[in-house]
N, CA, C and O atoms as a Maestro MAE file, in Angstrom:
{
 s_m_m2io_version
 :::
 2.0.0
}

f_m_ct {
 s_m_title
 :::
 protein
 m_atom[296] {
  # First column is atom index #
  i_m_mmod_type
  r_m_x_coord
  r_m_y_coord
  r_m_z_coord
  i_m_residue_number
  s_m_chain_name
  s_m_pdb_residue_name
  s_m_pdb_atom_name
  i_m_atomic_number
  :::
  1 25 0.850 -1.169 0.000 1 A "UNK " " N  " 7
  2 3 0.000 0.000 0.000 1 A "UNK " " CA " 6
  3 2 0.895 1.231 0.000 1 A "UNK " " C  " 6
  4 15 1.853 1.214 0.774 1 A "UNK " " O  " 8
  5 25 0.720 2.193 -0.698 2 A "UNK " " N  " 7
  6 3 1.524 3.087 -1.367 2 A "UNK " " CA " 6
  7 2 0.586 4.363 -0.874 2 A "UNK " " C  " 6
  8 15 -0.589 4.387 -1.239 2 A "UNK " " O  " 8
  9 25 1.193 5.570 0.075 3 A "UNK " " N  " 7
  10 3 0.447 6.280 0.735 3 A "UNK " " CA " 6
  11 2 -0.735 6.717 0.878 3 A "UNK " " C  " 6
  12 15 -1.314 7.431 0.058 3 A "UNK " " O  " 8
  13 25 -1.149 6.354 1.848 4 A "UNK " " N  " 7
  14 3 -2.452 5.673 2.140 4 A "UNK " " CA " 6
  15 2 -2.643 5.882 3.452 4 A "UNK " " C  " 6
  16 15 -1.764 5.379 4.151 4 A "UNK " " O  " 8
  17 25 -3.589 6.518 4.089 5 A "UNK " " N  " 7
  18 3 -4.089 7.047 5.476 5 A "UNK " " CA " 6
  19 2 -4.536 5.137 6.456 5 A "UNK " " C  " 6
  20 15 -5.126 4.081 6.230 5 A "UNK " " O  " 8
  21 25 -3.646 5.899 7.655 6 A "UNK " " N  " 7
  22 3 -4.219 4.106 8.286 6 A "UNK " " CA " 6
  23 2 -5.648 3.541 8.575 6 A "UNK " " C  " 6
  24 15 -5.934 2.422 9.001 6 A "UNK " " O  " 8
  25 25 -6.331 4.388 8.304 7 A "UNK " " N  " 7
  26 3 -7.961 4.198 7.732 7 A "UNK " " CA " 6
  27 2 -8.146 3.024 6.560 7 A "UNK " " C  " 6
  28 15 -8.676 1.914 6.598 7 A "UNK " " O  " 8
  29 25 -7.557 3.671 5.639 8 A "UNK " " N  " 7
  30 3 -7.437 2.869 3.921 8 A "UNK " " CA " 6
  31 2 -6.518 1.819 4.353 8 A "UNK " " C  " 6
  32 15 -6.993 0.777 3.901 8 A "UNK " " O  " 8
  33 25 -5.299 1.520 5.083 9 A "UNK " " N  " 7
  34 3 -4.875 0.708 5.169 9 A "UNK " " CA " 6
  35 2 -5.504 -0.829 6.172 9 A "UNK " " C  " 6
  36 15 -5.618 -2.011 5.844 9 A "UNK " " O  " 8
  37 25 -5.796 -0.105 7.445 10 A "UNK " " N  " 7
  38 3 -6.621 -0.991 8.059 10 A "UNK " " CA " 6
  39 2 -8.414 -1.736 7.444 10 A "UNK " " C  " 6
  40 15 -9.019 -2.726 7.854 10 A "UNK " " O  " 8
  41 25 -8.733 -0.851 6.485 11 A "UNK " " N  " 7
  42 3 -9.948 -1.382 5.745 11 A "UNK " " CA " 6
  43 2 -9.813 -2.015 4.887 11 A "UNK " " C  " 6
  44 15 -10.582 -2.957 4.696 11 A "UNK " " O  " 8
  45 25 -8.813 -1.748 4.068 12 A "UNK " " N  " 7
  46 3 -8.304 -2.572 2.687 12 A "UNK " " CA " 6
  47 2 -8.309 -4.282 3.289 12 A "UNK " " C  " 6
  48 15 -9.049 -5.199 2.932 12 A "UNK " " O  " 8
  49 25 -7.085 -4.294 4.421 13 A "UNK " " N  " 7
  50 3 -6.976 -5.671 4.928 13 A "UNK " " CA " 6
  51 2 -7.999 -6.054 5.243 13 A "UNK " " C  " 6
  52 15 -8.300 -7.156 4.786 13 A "UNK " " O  " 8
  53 25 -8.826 -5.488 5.986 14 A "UNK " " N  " 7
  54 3 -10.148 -6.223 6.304 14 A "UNK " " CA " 6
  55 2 -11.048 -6.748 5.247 14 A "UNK " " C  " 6
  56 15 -11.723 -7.767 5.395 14 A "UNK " " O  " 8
  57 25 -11.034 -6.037 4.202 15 A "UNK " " N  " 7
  58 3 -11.794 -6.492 3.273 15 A "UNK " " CA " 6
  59 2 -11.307 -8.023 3.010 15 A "UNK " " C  " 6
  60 15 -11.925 -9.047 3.301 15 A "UNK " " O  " 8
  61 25 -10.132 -7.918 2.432 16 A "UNK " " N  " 7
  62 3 -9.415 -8.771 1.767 16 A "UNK " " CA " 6
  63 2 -9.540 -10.302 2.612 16 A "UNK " " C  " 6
  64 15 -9.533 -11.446 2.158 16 A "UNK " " O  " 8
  65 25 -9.648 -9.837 3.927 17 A "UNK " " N  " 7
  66 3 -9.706 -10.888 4.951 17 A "UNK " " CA " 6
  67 2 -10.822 -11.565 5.485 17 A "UNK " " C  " 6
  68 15 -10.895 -12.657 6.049 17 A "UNK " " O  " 8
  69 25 -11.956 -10.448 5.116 18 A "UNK " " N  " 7
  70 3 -13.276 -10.992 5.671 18 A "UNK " " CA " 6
  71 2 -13.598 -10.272 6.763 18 A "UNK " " C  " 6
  72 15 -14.787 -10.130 7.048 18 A "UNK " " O  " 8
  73 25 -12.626 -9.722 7.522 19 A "UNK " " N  " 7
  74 3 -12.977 -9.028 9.268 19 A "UNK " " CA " 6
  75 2 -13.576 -7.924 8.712 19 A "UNK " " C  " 6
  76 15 -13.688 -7.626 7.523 19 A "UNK " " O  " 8
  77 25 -14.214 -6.937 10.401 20 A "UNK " " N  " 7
  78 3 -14.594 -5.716 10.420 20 A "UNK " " CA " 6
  79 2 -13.478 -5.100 11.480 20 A "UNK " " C  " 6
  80 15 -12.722 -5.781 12.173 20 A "UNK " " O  " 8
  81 25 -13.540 -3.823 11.448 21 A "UNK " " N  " 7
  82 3 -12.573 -2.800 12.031 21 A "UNK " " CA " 6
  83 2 -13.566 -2.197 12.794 21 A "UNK " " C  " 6
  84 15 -14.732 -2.119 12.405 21 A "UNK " " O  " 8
  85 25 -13.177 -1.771 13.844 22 A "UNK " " N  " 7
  86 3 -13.943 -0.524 14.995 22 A "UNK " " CA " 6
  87 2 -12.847 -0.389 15.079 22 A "UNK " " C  " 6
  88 15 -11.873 -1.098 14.827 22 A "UNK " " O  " 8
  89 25 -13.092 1.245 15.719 23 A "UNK " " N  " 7
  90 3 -12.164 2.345 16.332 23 A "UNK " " CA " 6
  91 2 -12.091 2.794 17.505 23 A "UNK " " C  " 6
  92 15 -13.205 3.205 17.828 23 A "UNK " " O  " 8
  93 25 -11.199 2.953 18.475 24 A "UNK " " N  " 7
  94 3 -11.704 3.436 19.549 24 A "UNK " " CA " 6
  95 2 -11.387 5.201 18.898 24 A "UNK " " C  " 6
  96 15 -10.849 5.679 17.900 24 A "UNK " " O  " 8
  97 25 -12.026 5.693 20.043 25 A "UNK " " N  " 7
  98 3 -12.498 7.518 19.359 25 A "UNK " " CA " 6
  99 2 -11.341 8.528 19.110 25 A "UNK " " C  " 6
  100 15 -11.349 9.511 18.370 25 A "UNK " " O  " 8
  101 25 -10.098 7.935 20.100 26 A "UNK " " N  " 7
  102 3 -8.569 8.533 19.350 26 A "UNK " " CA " 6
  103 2 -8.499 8.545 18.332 26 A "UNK " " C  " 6
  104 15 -8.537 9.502 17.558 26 A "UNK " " O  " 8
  105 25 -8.301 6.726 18.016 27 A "UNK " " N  " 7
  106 3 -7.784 6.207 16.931 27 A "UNK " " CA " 6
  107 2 -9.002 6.895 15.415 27 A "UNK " " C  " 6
  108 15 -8.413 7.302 14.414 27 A "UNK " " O  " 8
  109 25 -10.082 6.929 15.420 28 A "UNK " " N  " 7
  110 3 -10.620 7.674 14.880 28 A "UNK " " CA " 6
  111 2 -10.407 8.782 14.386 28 A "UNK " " C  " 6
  112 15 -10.218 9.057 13.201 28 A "UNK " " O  " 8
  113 25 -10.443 9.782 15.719 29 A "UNK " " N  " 7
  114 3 -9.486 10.867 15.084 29 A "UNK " " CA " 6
  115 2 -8.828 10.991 14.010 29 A "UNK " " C  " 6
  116 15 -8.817 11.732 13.027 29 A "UNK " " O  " 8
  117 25 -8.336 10.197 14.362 30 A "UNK " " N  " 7
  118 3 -6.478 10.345 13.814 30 A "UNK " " CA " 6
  119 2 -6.527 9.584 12.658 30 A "UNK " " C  " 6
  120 15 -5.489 9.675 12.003 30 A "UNK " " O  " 8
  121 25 -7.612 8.666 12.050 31 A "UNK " " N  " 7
  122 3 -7.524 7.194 11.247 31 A "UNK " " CA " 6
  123 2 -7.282 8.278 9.787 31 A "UNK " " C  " 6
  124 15 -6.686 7.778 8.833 31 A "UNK " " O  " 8
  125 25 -7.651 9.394 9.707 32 A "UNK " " N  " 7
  126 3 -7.853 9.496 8.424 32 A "UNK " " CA " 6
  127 2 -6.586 10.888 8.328 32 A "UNK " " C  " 6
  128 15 -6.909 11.930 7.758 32 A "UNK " " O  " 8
  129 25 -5.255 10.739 8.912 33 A "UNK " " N  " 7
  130 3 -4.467 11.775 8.776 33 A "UNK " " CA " 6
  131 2 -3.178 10.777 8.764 33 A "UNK " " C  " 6
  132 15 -2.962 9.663 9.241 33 A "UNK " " O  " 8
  133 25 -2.429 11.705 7.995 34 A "UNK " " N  " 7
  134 3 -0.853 11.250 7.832 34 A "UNK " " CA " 6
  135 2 -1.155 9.926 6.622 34 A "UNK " " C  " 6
  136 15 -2.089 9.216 6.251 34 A "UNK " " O  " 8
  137 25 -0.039 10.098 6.392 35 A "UNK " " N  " 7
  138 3 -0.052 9.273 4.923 35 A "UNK " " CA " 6
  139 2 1.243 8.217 5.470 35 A "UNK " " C  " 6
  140 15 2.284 8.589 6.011 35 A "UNK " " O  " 8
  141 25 0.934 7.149 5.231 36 A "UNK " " N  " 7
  142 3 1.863 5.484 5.425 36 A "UNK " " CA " 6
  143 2 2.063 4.815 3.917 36 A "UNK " " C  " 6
  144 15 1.345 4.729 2.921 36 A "UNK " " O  " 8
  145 25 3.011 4.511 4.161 37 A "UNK " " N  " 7
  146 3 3.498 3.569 2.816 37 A "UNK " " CA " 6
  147 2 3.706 1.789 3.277 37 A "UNK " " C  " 6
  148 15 4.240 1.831 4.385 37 A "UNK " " O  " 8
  149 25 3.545 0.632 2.965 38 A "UNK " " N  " 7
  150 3 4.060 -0.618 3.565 38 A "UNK " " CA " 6
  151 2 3.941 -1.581 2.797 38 A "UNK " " C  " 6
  152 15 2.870 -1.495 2.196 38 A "UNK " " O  " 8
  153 25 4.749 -2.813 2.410 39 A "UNK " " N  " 7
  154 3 4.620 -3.554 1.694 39 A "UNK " " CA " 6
  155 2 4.022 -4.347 2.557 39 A "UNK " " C  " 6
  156 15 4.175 -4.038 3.739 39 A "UNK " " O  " 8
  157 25 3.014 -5.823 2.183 40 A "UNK " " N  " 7
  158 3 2.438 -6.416 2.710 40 A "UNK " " CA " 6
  159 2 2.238 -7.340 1.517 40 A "UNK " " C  " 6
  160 15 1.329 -8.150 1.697 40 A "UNK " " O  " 8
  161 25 2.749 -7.408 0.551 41 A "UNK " " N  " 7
  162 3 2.527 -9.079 -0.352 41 A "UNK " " CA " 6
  163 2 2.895 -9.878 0.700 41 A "UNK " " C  " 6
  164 15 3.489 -9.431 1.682 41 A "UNK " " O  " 8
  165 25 2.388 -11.765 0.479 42 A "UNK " " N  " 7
  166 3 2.633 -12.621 1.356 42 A "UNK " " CA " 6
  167 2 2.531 -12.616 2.473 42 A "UNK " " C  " 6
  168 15 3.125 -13.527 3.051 42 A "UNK " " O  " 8
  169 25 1.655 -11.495 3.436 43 A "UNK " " N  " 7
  170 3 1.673 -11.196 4.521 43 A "UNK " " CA " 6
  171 2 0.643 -12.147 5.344 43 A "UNK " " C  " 6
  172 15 -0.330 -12.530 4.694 43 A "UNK " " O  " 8
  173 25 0.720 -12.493 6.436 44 A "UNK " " N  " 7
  174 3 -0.342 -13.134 6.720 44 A "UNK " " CA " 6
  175 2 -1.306 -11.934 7.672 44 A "UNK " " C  " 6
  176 15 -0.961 -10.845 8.131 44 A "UNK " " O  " 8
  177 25 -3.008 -12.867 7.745 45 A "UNK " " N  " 7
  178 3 -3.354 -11.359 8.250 45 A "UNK " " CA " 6
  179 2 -2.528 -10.593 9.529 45 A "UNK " " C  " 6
  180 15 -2.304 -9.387 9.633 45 A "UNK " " O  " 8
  181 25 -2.176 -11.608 10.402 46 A "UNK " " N  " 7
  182 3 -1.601 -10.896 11.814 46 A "UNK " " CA " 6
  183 2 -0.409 -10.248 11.394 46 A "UNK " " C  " 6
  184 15 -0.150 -9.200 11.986 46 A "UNK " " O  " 8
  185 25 0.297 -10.587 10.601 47 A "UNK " " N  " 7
  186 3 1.700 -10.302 9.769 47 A "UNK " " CA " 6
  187 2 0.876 -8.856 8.990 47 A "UNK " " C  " 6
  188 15 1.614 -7.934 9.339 47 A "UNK " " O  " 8
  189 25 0.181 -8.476 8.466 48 A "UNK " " N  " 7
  190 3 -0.469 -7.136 7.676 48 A "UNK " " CA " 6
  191 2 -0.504 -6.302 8.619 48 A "UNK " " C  " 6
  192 15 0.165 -5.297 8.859 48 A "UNK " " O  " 8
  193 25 -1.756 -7.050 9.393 49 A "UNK " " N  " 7
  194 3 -1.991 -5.594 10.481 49 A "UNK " " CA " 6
  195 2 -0.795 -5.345 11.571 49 A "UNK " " C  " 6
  196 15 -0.576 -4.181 11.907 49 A "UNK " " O  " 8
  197 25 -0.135 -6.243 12.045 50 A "UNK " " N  " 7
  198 3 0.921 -5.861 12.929 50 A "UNK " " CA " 6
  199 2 2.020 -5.224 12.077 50 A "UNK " " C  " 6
  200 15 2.881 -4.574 12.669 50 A "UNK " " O  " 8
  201 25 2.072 -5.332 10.896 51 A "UNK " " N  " 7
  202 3 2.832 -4.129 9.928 51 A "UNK " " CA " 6
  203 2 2.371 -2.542 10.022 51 A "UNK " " C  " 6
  204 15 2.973 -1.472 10.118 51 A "UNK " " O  " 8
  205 25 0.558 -3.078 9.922 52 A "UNK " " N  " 7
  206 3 0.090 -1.460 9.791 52 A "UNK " " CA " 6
  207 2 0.411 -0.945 11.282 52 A "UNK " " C  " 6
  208 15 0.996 0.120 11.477 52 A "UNK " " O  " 8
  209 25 0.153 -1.453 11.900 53 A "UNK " " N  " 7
  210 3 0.354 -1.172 13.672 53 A "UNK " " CA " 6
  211 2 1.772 -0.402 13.337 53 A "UNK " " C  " 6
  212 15 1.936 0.818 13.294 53 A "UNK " " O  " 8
  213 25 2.697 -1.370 13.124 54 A "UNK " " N  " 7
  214 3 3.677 -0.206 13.783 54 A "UNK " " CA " 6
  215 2 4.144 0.687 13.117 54 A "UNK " " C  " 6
  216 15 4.981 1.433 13.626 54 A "UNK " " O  " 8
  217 25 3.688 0.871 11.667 55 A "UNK " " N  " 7
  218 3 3.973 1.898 10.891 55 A "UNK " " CA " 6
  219 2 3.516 3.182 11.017 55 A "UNK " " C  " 6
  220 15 3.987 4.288 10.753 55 A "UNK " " O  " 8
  221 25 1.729 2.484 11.825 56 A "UNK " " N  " 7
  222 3 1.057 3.778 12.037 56 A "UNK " " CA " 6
  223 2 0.858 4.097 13.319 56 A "UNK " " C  " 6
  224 15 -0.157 4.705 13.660 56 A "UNK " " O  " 8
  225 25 1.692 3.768 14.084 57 A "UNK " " N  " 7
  226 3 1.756 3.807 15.500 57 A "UNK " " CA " 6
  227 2 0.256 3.740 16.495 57 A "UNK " " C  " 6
  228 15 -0.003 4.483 17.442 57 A "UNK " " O  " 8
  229 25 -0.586 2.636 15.958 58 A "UNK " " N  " 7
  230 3 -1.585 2.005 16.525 58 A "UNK " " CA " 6
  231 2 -1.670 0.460 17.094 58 A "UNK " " C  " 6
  232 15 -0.684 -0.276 17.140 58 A "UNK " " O  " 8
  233 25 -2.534 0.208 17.373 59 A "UNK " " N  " 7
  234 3 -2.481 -1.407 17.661 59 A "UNK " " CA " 6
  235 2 -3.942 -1.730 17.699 59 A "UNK " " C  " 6
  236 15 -4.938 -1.008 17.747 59 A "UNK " " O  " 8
  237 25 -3.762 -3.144 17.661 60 A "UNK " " N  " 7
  238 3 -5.548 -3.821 17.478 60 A "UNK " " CA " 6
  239 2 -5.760 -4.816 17.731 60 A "UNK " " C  " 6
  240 15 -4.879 -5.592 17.360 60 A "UNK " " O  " 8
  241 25 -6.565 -5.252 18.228 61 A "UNK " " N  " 7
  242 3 -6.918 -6.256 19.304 61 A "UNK " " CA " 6
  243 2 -8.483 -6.792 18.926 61 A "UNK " " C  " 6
  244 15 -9.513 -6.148 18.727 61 A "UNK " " O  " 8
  245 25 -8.166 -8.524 18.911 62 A "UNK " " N  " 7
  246 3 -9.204 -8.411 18.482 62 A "UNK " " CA " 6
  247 2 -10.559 -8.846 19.001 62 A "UNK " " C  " 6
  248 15 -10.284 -9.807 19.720 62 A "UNK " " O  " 8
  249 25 -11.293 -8.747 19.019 63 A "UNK " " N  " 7
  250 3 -13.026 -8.360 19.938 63 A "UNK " " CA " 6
  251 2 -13.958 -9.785 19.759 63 A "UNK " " C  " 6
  252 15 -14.708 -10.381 20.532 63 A "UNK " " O  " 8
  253 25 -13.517 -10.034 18.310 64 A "UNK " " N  " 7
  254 3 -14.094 -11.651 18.151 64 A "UNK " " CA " 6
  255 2 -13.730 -11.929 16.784 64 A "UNK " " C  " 6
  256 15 -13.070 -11.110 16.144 64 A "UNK " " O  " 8
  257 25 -14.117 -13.035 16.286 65 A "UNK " " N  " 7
  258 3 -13.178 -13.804 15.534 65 A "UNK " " CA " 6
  259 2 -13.576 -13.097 14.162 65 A "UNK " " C  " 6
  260 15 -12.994 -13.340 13.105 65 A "UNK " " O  " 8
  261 25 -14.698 -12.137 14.300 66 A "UNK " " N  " 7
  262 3 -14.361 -11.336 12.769 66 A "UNK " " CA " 6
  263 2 -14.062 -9.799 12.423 66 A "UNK " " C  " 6
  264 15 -14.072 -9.164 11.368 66 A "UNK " " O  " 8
  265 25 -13.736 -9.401 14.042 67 A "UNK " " N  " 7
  266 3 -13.756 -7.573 14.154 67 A "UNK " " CA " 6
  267 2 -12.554 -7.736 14.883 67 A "UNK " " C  " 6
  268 15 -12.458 -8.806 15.484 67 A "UNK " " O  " 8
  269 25 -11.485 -6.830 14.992 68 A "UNK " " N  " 7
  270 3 -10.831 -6.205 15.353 68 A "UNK " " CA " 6
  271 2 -11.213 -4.349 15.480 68 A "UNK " " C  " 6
  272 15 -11.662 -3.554 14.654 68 A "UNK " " O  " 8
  273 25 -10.700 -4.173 17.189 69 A "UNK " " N  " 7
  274 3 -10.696 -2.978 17.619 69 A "UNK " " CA " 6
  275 2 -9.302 -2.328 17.490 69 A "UNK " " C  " 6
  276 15 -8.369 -2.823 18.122 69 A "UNK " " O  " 8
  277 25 -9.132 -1.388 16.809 70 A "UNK " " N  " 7
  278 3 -8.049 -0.093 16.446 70 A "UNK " " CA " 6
  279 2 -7.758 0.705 17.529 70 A "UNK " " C  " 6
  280 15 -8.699 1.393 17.922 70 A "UNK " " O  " 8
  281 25 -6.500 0.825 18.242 71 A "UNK " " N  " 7
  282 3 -6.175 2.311 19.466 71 A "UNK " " CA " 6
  283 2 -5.189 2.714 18.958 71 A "UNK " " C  " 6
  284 15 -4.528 2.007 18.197 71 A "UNK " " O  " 8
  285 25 -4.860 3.965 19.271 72 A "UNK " " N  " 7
  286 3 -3.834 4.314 19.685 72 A "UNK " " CA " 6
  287 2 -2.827 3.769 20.204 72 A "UNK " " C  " 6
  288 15 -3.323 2.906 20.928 72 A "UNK " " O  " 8
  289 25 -1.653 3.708 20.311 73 A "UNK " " N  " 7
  290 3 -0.273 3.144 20.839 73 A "UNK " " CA " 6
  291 2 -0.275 4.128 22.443 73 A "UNK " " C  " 6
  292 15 -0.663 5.281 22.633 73 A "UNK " " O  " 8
  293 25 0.174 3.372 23.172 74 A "UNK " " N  " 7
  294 3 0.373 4.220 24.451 74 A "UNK " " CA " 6
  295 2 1.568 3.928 24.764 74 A "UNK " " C  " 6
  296 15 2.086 4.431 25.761 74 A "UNK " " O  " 8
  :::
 }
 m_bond[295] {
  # First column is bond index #
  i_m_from
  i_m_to
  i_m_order
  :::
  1 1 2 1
  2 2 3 1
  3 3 4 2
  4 3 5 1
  5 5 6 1
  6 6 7 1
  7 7 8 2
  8 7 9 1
  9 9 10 1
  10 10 11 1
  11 11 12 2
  12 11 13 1
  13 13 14 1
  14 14 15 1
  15 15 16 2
  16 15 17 1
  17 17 18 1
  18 18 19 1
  19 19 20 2
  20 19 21 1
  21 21 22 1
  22 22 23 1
  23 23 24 2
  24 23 25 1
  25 25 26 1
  26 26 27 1
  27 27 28 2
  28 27 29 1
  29 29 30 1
  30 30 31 1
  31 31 32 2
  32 31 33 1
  33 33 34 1
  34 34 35 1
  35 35 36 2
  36 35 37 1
  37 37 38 1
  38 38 39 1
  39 39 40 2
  40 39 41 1
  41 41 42 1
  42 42 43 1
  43 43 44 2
  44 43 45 1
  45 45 46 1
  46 46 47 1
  47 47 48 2
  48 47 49 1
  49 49 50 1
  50 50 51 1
  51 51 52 2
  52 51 53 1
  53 53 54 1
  54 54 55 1
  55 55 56 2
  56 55 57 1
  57 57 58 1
  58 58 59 1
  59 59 60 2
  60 59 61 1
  61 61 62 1
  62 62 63 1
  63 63 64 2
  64 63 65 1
  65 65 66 1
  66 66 67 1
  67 67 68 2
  68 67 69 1
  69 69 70 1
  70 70 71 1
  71 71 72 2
  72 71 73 1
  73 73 74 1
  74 74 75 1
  75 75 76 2
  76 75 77 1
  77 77 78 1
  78 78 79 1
  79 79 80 2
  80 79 81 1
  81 81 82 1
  82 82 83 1
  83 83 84 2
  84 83 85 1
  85 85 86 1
  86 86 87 1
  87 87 88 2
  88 87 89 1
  89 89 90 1
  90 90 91 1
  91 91 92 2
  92 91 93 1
  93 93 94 1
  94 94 95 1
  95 95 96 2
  96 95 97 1
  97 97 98 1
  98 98 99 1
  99 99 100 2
  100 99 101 1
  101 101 102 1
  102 102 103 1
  103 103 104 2
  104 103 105 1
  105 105 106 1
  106 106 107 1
  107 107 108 2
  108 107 109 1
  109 109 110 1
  110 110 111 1
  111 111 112 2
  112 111 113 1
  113 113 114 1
  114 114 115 1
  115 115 116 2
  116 115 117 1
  117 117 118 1
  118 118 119 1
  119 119 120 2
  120 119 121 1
  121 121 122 1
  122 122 123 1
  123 123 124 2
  124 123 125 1
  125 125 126 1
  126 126 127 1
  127 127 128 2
  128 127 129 1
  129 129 130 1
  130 130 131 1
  131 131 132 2
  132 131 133 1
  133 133 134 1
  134 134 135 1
  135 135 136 2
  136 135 137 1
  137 137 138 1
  138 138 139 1
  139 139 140 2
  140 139 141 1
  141 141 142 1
  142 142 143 1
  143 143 144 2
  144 143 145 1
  145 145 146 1
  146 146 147 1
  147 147 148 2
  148 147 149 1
  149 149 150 1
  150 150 151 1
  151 151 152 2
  152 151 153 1
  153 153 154 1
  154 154 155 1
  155 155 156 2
  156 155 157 1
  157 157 158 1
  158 158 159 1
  159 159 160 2
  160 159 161 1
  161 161 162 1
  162 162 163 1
  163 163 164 2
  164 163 165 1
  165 165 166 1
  166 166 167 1
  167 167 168 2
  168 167 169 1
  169 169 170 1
  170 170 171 1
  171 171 172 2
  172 171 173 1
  173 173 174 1
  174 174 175 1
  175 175 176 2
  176 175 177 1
  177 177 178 1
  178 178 179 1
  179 179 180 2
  180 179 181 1
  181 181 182 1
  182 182 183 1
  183 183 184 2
  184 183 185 1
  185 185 186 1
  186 186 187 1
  187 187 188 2
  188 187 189 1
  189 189 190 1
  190 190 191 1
  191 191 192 2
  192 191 193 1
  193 193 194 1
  194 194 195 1
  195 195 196 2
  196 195 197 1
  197 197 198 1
  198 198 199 1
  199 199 200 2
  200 199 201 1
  201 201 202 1
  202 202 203 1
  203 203 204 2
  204 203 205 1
  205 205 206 1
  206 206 207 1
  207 207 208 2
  208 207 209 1
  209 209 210 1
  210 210 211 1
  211 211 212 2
  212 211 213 1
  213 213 214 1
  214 214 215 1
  215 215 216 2
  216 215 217 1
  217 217 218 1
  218 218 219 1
  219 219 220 2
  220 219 221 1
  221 221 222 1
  222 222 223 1
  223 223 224 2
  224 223 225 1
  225 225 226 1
  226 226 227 1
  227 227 228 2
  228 227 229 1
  229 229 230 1
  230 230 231 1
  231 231 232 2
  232 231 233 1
  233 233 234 1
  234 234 235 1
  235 235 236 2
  236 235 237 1
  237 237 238 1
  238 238 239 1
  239 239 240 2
  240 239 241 1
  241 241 242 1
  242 242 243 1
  243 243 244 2
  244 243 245 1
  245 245 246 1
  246 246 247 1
  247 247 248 2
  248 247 249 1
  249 249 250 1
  250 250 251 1
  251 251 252 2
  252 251 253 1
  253 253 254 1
  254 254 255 1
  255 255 256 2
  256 255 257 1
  257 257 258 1
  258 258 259 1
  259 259 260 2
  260 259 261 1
  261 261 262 1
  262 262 263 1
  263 263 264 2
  264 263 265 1
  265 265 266 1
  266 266 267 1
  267 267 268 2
  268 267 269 1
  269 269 270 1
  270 270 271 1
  271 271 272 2
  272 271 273 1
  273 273 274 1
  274 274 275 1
  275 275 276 2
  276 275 277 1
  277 277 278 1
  278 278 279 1
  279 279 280 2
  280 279 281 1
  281 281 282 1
  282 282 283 1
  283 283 284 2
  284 283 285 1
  285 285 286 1
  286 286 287 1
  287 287 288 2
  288 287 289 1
  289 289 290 1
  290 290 291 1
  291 291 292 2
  292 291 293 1
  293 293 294 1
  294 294 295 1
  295 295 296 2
  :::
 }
}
């Protein structure tokens, strides 16, 4: 993904994967600012999003076996 807000990045994977994304109301904020770049061919999903995590200095946790919740990094 070639700059791309961690919004577009965290939704893209989800699609691709089948999950849903929630936000907590920081991470919201913030989902649709700053621009990220990351390769992710061959990635597996935990391998994608723990890419987007630390690129975009968030993390995500997940709520049940088809949503993952988005925060902020503390």
């Amino acid at each position: 993904m070639n700059d791309q807000t961690p919004r577009v990045c965290y939704e893209t994977i989800a699609k691709l994967w089948g999950i849903n994304v929630t936000w907590d109301s920081e991470a919201e904020a913030q989902s649709r600012t700053g621009r990220f770049t990351v390769e992710l061919s061959k990635a597996t999903l935990r391998e994608a999003l723990d890419k987007v995590a630390s690129v975009t200095k968030t993390s995500w946790t997940p709520v049940s076996e088809t949503t993952i919740l988005v925060a902020l990094q503390r």
